[in-house]
N, C-alpha and C positions, 0 to 999 in steps of 0.2 A: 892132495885133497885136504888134508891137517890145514896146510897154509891159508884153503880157500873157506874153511868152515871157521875158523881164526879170524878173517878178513871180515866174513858176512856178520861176527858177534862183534867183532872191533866197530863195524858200521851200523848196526843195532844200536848198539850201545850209546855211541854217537850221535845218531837219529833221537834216542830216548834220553839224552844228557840233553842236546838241543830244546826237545819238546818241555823239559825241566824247566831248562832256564828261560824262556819264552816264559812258559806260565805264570814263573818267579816273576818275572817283570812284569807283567801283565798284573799281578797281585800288588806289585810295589806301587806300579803308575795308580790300583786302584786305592792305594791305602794313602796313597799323598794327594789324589783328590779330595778319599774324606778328611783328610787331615787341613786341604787348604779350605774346607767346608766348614768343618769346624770349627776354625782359627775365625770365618768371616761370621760363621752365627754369635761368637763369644762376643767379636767387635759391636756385632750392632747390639748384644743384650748390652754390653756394658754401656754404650752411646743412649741407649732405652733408659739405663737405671740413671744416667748421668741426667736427662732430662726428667726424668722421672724427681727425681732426688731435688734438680731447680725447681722444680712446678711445686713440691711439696714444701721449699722453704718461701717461696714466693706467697702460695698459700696461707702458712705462719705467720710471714711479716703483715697480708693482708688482715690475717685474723686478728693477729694487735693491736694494728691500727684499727680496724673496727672496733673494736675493745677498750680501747683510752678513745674513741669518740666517743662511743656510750658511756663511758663513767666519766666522760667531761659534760656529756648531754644531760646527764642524772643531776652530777651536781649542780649544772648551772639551773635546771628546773626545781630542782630542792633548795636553793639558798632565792632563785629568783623568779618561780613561778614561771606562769607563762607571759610575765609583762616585756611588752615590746615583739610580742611575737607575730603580731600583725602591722609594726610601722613599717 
Protein backbone atom coordinates (compact mmCIF):
# COMPACT_ATOMS: atom_id res chain seq x y z
CA UNK A 1 0.00 0.00 0.00
CA UNK A 2 3.19 2.45 0.99
CA UNK A 3 4.50 1.43 -2.63
CA UNK A 4 1.02 2.48 -4.34
CA UNK A 5 0.42 5.86 -2.27
CA UNK A 6 4.43 6.49 -3.23
CA UNK A 7 3.55 5.82 -6.90
CA UNK A 8 0.26 8.01 -6.93
CA UNK A 9 2.51 11.32 -5.33
CA UNK A 10 5.56 10.28 -7.63
CA UNK A 11 2.70 10.67 -10.59
CA UNK A 12 1.25 13.87 -8.96
CA UNK A 13 4.09 15.29 -8.90
CA UNK A 14 4.97 14.53 -12.41
CA UNK A 15 1.67 15.62 -13.55
CA UNK A 16 2.36 19.18 -11.59
CA UNK A 17 6.29 19.41 -12.81
CA UNK A 18 4.75 18.72 -16.51
CA UNK A 19 1.95 21.35 -15.88
CA UNK A 20 5.24 23.78 -14.72
CA UNK A 21 7.11 23.36 -17.48
CA UNK A 22 4.29 23.83 -20.15
CA UNK A 23 3.35 27.08 -18.62
CA UNK A 24 7.25 27.98 -18.30
CA UNK A 25 7.24 27.71 -21.98
CA UNK A 26 4.13 29.07 -22.74
CA UNK A 27 5.50 32.24 -20.73
CA UNK A 28 8.80 32.05 -22.67
CA UNK A 29 7.11 31.61 -26.33
CA UNK A 30 5.15 34.61 -24.81
CA UNK A 31 8.10 36.87 -23.59
CA UNK A 32 9.95 36.29 -27.08
CA UNK A 33 7.03 37.36 -29.00
CA UNK A 34 7.03 40.66 -27.16
CA UNK A 35 10.52 40.85 -27.37
CA UNK A 36 10.47 40.21 -31.37
CA UNK A 37 7.67 43.23 -31.01
CA UNK A 38 9.71 45.09 -29.48
CA UNK A 39 12.79 44.75 -31.41
CA UNK A 40 10.40 45.57 -34.64
CA UNK A 41 8.63 48.67 -32.98
CA UNK A 42 12.45 50.11 -32.11
CA UNK A 43 13.33 49.35 -36.04
CA UNK A 44 10.72 51.35 -37.34
CA UNK A 45 10.89 54.34 -34.69
CA UNK A 46 14.52 54.55 -35.47
CA UNK A 47 13.88 54.25 -39.68
CA UNK A 48 10.89 57.34 -38.45
CA UNK A 49 13.68 59.39 -36.77
CA UNK A 50 16.04 58.52 -39.59
CA UNK A 51 13.66 60.04 -42.14
CA UNK A 52 12.56 62.40 -39.76
CA UNK A 53 16.07 63.73 -39.18
CA UNK A 54 16.44 63.88 -43.50
CA UNK A 55 13.23 65.83 -43.86
CA UNK A 56 14.54 68.27 -41.07
CA UNK A 57 18.10 68.78 -42.76
CA UNK A 58 16.46 68.84 -46.12
CA UNK A 59 14.16 71.54 -44.62
CA UNK A 60 17.57 73.67 -43.41
CA UNK A 61 19.29 73.44 -46.64
CA UNK A 62 15.94 74.55 -48.06
CA UNK A 63 15.68 77.40 -45.51
CA UNK A 64 19.25 78.77 -46.69
CA UNK A 65 18.88 78.65 -49.73
CA UNK A 66 15.68 80.68 -49.40
CA UNK A 67 17.79 82.91 -47.33
CA UNK A 68 20.87 83.86 -49.60
CA UNK A 69 17.97 84.24 -52.22
CA UNK A 70 16.54 87.01 -50.12
CA UNK A 71 19.49 88.77 -49.14
CA UNK A 72 20.86 88.50 -52.87
CA UNK A 73 17.12 89.70 -53.76
CA UNK A 74 17.66 92.71 -51.12
CA UNK A 75 20.76 93.65 -52.25
CA UNK A 76 20.31 93.50 -55.86
CA UNK A 77 17.06 95.90 -55.11
CA UNK A 78 19.13 98.27 -52.81
CA UNK A 79 22.11 98.78 -55.01
CA UNK A 80 19.79 98.46 -58.25
CA UNK A 81 16.30 99.40 -57.73
CA UNK A 82 13.74 97.91 -59.64
CA UNK A 83 15.37 98.72 -63.11
CA UNK A 84 15.16 96.06 -65.54
CA UNK A 85 12.43 94.35 -63.82
CA UNK A 86 9.93 94.47 -66.51
CA UNK A 87 12.42 93.87 -69.71
Amino acid sequence: MTAFVTNITAFVTNITTFVTNITTFVTNITTFVTNITTFVTNITTFVTNIVAFVTNITTFVTNIVAFVTNIVAFVNTLFFGNRGQYC
